[in-house]
VOGU-3710 file (C-alpha; in Angstrom, 3 decimals, decimal comma):
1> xxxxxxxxxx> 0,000/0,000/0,000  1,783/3,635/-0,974  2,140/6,081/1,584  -0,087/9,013/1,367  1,589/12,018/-0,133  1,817/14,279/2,859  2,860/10,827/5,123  5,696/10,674/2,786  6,461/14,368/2,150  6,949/14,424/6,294
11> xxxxxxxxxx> 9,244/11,485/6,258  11,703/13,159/3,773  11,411/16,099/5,395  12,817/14,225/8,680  15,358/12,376/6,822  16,985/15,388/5,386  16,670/17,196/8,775  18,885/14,067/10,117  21,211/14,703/7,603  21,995/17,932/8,236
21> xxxxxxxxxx> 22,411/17,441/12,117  25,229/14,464/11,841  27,118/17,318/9,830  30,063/18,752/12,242  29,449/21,978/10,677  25,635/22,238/10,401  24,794/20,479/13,914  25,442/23,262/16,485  23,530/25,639/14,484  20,620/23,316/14,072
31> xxxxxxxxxx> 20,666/22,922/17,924  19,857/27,362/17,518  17,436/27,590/15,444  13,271/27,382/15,247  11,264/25,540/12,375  7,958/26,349/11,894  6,278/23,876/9,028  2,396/23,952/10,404  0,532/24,531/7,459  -1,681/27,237/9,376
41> xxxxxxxxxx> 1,423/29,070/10,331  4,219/28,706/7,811  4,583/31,724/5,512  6,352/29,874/2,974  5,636/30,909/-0,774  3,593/27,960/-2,279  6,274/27,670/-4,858  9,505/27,886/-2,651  10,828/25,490/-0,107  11,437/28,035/3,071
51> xxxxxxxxxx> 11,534/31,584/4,132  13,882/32,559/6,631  12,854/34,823/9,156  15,177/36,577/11,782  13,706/34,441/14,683  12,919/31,272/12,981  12,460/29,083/9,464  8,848/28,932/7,957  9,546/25,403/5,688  6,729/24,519/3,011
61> xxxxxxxxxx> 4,520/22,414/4,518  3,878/19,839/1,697  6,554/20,013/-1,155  7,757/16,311/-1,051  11,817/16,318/-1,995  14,589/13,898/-1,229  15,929/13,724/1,906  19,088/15,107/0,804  17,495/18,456/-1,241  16,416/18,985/1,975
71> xxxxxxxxxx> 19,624/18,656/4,107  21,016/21,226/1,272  18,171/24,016/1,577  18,069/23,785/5,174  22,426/24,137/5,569  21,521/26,864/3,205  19,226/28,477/5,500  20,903/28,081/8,533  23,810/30,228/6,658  21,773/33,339/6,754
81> xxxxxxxxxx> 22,425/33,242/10,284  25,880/31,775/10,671  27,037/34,541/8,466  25,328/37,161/10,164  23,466/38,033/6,948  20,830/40,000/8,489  21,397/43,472/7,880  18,840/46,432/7,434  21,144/48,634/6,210  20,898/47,075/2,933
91> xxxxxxxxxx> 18,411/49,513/0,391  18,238/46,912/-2,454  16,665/43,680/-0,578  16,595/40,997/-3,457  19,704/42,203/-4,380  21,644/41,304/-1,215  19,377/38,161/-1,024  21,022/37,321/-4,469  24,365/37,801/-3,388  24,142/35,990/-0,367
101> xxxxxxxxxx> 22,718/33,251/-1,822  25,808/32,845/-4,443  28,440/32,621/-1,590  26,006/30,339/0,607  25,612/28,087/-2,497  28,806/27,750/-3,362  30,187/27,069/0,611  27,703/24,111/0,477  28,648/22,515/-2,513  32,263/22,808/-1,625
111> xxxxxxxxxx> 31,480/21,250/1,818  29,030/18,932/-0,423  26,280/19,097/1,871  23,044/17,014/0,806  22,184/17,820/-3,073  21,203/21,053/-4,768  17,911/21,024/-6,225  17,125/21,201/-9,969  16,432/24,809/-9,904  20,194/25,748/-8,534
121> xxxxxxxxxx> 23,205/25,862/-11,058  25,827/27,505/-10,785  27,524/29,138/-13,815  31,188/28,115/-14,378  34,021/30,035/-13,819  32,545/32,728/-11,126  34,760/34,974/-9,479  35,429/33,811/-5,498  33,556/37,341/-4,837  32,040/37,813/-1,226
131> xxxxxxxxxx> 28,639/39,444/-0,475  29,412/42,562/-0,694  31,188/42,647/-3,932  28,314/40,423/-5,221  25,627/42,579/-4,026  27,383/46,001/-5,908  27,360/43,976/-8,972  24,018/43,071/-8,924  23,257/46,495/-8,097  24,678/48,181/-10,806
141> xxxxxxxxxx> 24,111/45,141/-13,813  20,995/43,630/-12,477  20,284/40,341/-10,608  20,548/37,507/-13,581  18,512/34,924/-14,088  20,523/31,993/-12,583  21,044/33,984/-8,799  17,407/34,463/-8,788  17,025/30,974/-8,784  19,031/30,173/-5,875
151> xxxxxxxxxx> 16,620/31,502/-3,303  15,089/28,457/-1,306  11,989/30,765/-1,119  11,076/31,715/-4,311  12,781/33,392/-7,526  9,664/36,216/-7,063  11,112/36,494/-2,714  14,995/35,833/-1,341  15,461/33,747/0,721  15,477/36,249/3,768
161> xxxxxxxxxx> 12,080/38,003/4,375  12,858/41,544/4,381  13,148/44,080/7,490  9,610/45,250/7,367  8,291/41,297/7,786  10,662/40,687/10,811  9,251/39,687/14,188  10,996/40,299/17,632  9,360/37,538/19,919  9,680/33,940/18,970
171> xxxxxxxxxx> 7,116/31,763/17,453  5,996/28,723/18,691  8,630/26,404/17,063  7,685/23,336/15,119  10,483/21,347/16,574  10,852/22,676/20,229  14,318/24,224/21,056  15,449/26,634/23,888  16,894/30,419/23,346  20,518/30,211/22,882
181> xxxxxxxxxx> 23,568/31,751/24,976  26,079/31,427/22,422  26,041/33,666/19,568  25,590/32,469/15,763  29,237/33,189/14,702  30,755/31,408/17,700  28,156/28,397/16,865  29,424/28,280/13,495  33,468/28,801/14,409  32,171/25,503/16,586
191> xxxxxxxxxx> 31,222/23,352/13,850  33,967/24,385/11,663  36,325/23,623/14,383  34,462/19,954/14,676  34,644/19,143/10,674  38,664/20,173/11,029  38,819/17,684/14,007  36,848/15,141/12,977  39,068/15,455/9,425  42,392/15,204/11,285
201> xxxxxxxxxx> 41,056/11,826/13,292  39,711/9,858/9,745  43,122/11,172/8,425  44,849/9,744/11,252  42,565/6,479/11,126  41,060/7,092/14,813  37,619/7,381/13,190  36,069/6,206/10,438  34,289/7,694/7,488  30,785/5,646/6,281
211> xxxxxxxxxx> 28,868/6,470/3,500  30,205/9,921/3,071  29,218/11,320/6,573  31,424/11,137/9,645  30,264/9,387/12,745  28,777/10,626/15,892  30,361/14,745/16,230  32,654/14,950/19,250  30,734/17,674/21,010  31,807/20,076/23,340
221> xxxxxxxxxx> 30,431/18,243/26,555  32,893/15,111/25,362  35,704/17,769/24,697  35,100/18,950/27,951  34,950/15,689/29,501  38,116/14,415/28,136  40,149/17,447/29,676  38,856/16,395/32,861  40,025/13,267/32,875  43,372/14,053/30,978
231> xxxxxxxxxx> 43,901/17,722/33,282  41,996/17,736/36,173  42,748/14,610/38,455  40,487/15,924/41,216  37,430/15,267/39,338  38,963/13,072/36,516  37,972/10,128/38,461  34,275/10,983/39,038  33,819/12,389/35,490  35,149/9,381/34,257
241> xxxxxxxxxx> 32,873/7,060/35,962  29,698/8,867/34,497  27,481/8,779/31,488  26,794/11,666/29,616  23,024/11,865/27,624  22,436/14,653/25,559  18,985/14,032/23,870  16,769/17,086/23,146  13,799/14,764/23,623  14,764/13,668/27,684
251> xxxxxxxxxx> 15,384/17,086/28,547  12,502/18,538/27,048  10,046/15,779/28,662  12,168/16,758/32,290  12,048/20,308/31,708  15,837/20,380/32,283  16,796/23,643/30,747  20,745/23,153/30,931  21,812/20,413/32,618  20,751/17,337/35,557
261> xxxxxxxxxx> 22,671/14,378/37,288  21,237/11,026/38,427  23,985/9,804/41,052  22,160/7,051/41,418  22,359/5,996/37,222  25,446/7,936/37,339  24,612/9,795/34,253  24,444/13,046/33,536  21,896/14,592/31,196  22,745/17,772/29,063
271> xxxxxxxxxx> 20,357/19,850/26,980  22,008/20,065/23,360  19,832/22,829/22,382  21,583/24,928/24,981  24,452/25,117/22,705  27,645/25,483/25,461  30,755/26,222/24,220  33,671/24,093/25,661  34,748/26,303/28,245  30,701/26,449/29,362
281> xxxxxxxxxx> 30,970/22,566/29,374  33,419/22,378/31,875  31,911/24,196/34,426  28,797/22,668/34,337  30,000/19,575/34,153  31,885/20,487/37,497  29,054/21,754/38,964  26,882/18,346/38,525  30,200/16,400/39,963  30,346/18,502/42,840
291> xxxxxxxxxx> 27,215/17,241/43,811  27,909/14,001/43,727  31,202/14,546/44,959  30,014/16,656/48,171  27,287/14,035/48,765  24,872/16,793/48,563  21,334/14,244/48,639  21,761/12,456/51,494  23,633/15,960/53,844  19,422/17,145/52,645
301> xxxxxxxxxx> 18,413/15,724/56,045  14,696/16,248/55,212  15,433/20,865/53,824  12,923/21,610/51,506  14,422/19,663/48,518  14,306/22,641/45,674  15,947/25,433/48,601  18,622/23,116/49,400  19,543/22,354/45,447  19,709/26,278/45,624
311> xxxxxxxxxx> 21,774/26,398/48,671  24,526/24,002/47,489  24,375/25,489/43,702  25,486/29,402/45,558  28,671/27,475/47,115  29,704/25,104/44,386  29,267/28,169/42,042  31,625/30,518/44,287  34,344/27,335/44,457  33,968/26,935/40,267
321> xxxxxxxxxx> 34,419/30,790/40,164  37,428/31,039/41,969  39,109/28,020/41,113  38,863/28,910/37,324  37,441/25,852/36,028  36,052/26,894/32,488  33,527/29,882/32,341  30,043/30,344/34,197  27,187/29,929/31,333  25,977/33,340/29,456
331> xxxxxxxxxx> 22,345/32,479/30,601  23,471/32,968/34,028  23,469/31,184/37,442  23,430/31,485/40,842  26,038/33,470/42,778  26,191/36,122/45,617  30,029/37,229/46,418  28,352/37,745/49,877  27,987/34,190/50,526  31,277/33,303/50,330
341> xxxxxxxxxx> 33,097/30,624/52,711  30,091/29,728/53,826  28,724/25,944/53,689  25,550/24,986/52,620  23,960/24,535/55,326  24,582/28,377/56,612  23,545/29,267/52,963  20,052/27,171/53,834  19,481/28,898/56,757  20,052/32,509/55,329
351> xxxxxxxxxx> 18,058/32,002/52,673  14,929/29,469/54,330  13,574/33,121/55,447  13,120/34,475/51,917  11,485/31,857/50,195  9,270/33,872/48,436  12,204/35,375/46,437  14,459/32,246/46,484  11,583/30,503/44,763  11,878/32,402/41,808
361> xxxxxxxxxx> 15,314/31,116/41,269  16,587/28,944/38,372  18,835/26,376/38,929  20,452/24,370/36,321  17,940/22,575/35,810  15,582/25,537/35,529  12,647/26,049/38,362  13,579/22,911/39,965  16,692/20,904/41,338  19,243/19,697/39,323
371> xxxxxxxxxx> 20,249/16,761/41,231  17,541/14,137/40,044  15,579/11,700/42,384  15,228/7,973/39,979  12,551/9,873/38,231  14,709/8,641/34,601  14,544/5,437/34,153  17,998/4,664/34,042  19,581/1,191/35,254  21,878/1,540/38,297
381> xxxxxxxxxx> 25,618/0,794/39,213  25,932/-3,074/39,330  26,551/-2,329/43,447  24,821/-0,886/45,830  27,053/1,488/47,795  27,073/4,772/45,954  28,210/6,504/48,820  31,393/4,820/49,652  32,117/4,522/45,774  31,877/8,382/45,128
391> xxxxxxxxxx> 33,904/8,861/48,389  37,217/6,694/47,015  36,810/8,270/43,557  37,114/11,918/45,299  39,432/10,338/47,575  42,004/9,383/45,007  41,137/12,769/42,844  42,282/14,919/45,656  45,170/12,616/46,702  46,574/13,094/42,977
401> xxxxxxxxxx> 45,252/16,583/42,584  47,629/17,289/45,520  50,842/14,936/44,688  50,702/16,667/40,823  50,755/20,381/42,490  47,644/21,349/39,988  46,823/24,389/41,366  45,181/25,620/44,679  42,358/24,688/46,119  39,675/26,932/48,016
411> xxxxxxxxxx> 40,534/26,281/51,892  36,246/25,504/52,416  36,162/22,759/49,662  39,107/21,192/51,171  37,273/21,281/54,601  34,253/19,899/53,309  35,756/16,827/50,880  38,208/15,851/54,138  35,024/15,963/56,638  33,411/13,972/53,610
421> xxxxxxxxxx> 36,273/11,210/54,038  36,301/11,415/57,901  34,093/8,292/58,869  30,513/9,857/60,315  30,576/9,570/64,232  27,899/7,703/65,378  24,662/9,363/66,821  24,837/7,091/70,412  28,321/8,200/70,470  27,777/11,651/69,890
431> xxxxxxxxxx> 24,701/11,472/72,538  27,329/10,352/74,516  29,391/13,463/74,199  26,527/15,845/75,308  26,160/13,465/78,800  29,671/13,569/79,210  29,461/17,638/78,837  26,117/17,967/81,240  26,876/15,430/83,173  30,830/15,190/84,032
441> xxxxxxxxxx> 32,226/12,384/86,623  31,183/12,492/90,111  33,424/13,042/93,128  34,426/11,031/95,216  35,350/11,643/98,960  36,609/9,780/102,192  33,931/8,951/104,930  34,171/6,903/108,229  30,290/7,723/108,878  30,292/3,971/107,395
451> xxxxxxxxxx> 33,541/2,063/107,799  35,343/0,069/105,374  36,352/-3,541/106,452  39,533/-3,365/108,538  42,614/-5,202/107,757  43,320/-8,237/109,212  47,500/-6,896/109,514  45,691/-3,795/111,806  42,382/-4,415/113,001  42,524/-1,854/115,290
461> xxxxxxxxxx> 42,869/1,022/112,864  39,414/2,197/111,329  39,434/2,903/107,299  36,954/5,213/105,906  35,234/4,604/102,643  35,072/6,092/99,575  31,319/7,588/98,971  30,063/10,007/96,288  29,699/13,382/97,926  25,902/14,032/98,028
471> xxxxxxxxxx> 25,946/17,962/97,321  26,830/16,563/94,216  23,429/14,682/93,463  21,676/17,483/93,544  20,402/19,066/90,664  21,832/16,284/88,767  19,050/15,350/86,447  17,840/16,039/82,662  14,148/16,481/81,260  13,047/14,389/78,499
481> xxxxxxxxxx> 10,411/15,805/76,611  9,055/12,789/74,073  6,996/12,932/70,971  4,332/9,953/70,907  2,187/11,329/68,558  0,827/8,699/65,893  3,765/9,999/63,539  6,775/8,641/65,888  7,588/5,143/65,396  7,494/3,186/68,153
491> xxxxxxxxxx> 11,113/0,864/67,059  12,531/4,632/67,905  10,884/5,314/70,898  12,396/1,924/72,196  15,549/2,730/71,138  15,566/6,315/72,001  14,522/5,517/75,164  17,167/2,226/76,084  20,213/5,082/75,170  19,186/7,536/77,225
501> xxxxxxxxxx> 18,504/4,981/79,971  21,972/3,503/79,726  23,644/6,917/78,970  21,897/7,734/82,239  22,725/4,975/84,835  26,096/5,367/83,481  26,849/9,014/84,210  25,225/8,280/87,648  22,232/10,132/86,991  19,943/8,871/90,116
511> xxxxxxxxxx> 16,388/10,176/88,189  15,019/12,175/85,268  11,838/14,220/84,797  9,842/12,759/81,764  7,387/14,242/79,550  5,178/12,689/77,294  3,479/15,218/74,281  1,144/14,414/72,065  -1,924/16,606/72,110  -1,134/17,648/75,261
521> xxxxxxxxxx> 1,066/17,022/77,548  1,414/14,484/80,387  3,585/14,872/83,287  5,678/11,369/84,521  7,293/13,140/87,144  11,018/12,051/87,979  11,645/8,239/87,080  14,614/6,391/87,965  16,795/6,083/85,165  16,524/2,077/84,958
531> xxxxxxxxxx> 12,953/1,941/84,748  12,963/4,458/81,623  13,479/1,940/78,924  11,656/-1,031/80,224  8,431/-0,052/82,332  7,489/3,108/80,677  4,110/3,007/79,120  3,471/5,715/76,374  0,388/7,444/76,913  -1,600/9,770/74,154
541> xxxxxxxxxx> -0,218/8,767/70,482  -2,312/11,518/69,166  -0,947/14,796/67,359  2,034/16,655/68,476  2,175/20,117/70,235  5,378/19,839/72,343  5,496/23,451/73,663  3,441/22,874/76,454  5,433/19,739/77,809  8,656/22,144/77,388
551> xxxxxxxxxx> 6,987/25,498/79,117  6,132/22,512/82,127  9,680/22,043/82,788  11,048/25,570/81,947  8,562/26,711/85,376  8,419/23,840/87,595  10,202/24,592/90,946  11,103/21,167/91,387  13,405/21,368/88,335  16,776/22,595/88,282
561> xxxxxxxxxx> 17,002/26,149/86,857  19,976/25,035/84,837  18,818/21,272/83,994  19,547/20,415/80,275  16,457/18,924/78,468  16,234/16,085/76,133  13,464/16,313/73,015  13,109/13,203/71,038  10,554/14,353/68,067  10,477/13,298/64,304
571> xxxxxxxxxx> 10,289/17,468/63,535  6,981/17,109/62,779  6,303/20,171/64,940  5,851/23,600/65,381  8,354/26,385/65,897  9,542/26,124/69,540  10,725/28,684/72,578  13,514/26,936/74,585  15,023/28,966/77,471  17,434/26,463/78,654
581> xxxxxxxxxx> 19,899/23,958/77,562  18,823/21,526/75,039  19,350/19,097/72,292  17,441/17,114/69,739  17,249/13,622/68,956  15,212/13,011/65,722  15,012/9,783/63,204  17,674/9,996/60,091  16,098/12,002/57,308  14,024/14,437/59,452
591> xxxxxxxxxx> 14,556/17,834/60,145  13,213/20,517/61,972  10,935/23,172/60,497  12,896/25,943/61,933  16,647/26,810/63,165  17,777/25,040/66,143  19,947/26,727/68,668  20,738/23,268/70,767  22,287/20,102/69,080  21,144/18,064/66,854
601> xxxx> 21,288/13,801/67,046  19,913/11,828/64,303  18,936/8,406/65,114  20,174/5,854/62,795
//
């Protein structure tokens, strides 16, 4: 069964639009441009092939051609703007149309890009005139017959719509692309520098030719990437570990606007239609590293997820900045020089208060994080831990960054990536640390109020015994103020619980005043610090308002002014006044919805 004219008219279109994209020369300014071929909306001629507009390319909807007539009228369209052919100034429009269209013609069949069609020959023996000589000849003599007929729109309209027609806000594309940060002349010094390369490597027999066209174009991301791992040993090893996925399609459908990272599928995802230069390439490509790198995810401890992505973006930035690694994107990004030396989590907090502003933000990813949660389906690392992976490949990129003297480092980077190796302490451990500042060891003093045993070598000489001074006992006690609202777990109640009792009877701490808080608050009075994690039963398990529980302890007279309190909570909670000493113990993964001024224990 044949294909239905305008079935098969679309098909060749496509084909020839492939065509021109696996050209090094033609593919970065493809990535640029708009095509409009709607038939409500194109403002092609009937009798032409496309009109090129200053914001976009208005193909014929219909005209069926072969795939490579089209590769050849398109690379002659995108010339308009590679050459910068736009120019008012010009009095005689299809004149300078003309002209323009001679050089353009004869750059593509030199570079022998698709096929002309029928309508375009050439006369023999031309001089190698530019433009500009072109266009005073055809002023003064006339446009001939055969430069008429180059024009892809029509021999009545060049190929450029004139001044009066042009339009200053985009159209809605036919093939969606993104605005560009790169100009048209450095796009096109791009893909000239890409054909050179890519000649020099099929010279040299590192890649081969097929069927006329070169294989896959060595874009700037790979250039990039290579220099990493060939120059910069710090990241080298990370970079080298990752996949890089630059479809048009993926980041479209994920709304990434420049680039992403998937630590988990170790890949990173690049818009192509972005159109970064090298130099560009390397700093983003740094950036998404450093969040691997910095372990940036799982230091999140339950932030908001799209303020934190902000947060660690304004201190990666600052360290890219200064350390010189290629050159920050034209379309901007987010820096403050007033941040500076600060870690993320001080950047957090600073900003947490402005949210209304911050969420206005764009990171690289555009209005939402660039470091990616499994949402692309991407198979993972044959091994399950990432974390001590990403740590030994930053490990041995700083060792050799070091040993190779490549160049400073900024001093808060350094800090971070040796914490970052530093095994995490323990949360029971660190618990331990806040008994053993609250709580240090008791005195001990001689009494005969209650003798020893007496020698048998002197009975008659009395011993006195060692006994913990009792002034000391006094005051020495801590509030626990516990969460048992239906949200708290009760495995980390238990185990909450059995290390503060242990931490407890260890540091001699005869009794503690417990609180339970759910709706409201219920009063335990002091317990003995053995019975806490075995005979306490949890009453309420309803919601959670824990200020009351804490305002009992702050005024009870039977509490020392300066006893330390204890609140185990999973942060879901409101913002809370705390007069005295204190500390948190929440579940891994939580966080509080507002600043703490005591520590903070996560139970693991």
């Amino acid at each position: 069964m044949s294909k239905k004219p305008n079935q098969a008219a679309i098909q060749a279109f496509d084909s020839g639009v492939a065509l021109l994209k696996a050209h090094p020369v033609f593919a970065p300014l493809y990535a640029r441009v708009y095509l409009i071929r709607g038939e409500s909306v194109s403002q092609c001629p009937r009798d032409g092939w496309a009109l090129v507009h200053n914001d976009a390319i208005h193909v014929h909807p219909k005209r069926l051609a072969r795939p490579e007539q089209w590769a050849f009228v398109l690379g002659q369209c995108l010339l308009y703007y590679a050459m910068e052919l736009f120019q008012k100034d010009r009095a005689h429009w299809s004149a300078w149309c003309a002209a323009c269209d001679v050089v353009i013609v004869r750059f593509l069949k030199a570079l022998r890009v698709g096929v002309a069609p029928d309508h375009i020959n050439l006369p023999d023996g031309l001089p190698g005139w530019d433009e500009c000589r072109w266009y005073t000849e055809f002023c003064e003599q006339g446009i001939p017959p055969w430069a008429s007929a180059l024009s892809p729109a029509s021999t009545r309209i060049g190929g450029m719509a004139e001044p009066a027609a042009w339009v200053h806000a985009p159209r809605i594309p036919y093939y969606q692309n993104y605005p560009r940060s790169q100009s048209w002349s450095d796009a096109f010094a791009a893909g000239i520098s890409n054909s050179v390369a890519q000649a020099v490597e099929v010279a040299a027999g590192s890649r081969d030719a097929l069927g006329g066209q070169h294989t896959r174009l060595r874009s700037a991301s790979e250039r990039a990437r290579s220099w990493f791992i060939s120059s910069y040993p710090l990241l080298g090893a990370m970079v080298s570990a990752f996949e890089f996925i630059e479809n048009a399609e993926i980041t479209r459908r994920e709304e990434i606007s420049v680039a992403a990272v998937d630590e988990v599928a170790c890949t990173i995802y690049l818009n192509p239609a972005v159109g970064l230069s090298e130099l560009e390439a390397r700093f983003v490509i740094a950036h998404e590293i450093l969040h691997v790198a910095l372990r940036h995810l799982d230091r999140r401890q339950g932030r908001d997820p799209y303020l934190w992505n902000v947060a660690c973006d304004y201190v990666i930035n600052a360290w890219l900045i200064e350390m010189q690694i290629g050159v920050p994107p034209s379309i901007g990004l987010l820096h403050d020089p007033q941040l500076k030396g600060l870690s993320a989590e001080e950047v957090y907090d600073r900003i947490v208060g402005d949210m209304r502003r911050i969420r206005k933000l764009m990171t690289l990813a555009g209005h939402q994080g660039d470091m990616l949660e499994r949402r692309l389906c991407r198979p993972a690392l044959p091994f399950t831990d990432l974390d001590a992976f990403y740590k030994e490949q930053l490990s041995k990129g700083l060792a050799l960054h070091e040993h190779q003297g490549r160049g400073l480092l900024p001093a808060g980077m350094i800090e971070e990536i040796r914490a970052l190796l530093q095994p995490p302490i323990a949360w029971d451990v660190q618990l331990a640390r806040w008994f053993d500042h609250h709580f240090p060891p008791l005195e001990r003093v001689r009494s005969y109020a209650r003798l020893s045993r007496r020698q048998s070598a002197t009975p008659d000489i009395p011993r006195p015994r060692q006994v913990i001074d009792s002034r000391w006992l006094d005051g020495r006690t801590f509030g626990v103020v516990l969460d048992t609202s239906g949200s708290m777990e009760r495995h980390l109640l238990a185990k909450a619980l059995g290390a503060i009792a242990s931490y407890a009877m260890a540091k001699e701490v005869p009794a503690v005043r417990v609180i339970f808080c759910d709706a409201q608050a219920h009063d335990a009075g002091y317990m003995p610090a053995e019975e806490i994690a075995g005979r306490v039963q949890v009453k309420g398990r309803g919601g959670t308002v824990l200020q009351p529980g804490i305002d009992r302890l702050q005024t009870a007279t039977d509490f020392p002014k300066d006893g330390p309190m204890l609140i185990i909570t999973d942060g879901e909670c409101d913002m809370l006044a705390i007069r005295r000493e204190h500390a948190f113990l929440l579940p891994k993964g939580r966080r509080l919805p507002f600043m703490p001024r005591g520590e903070v224990f996560f139970l693991s």
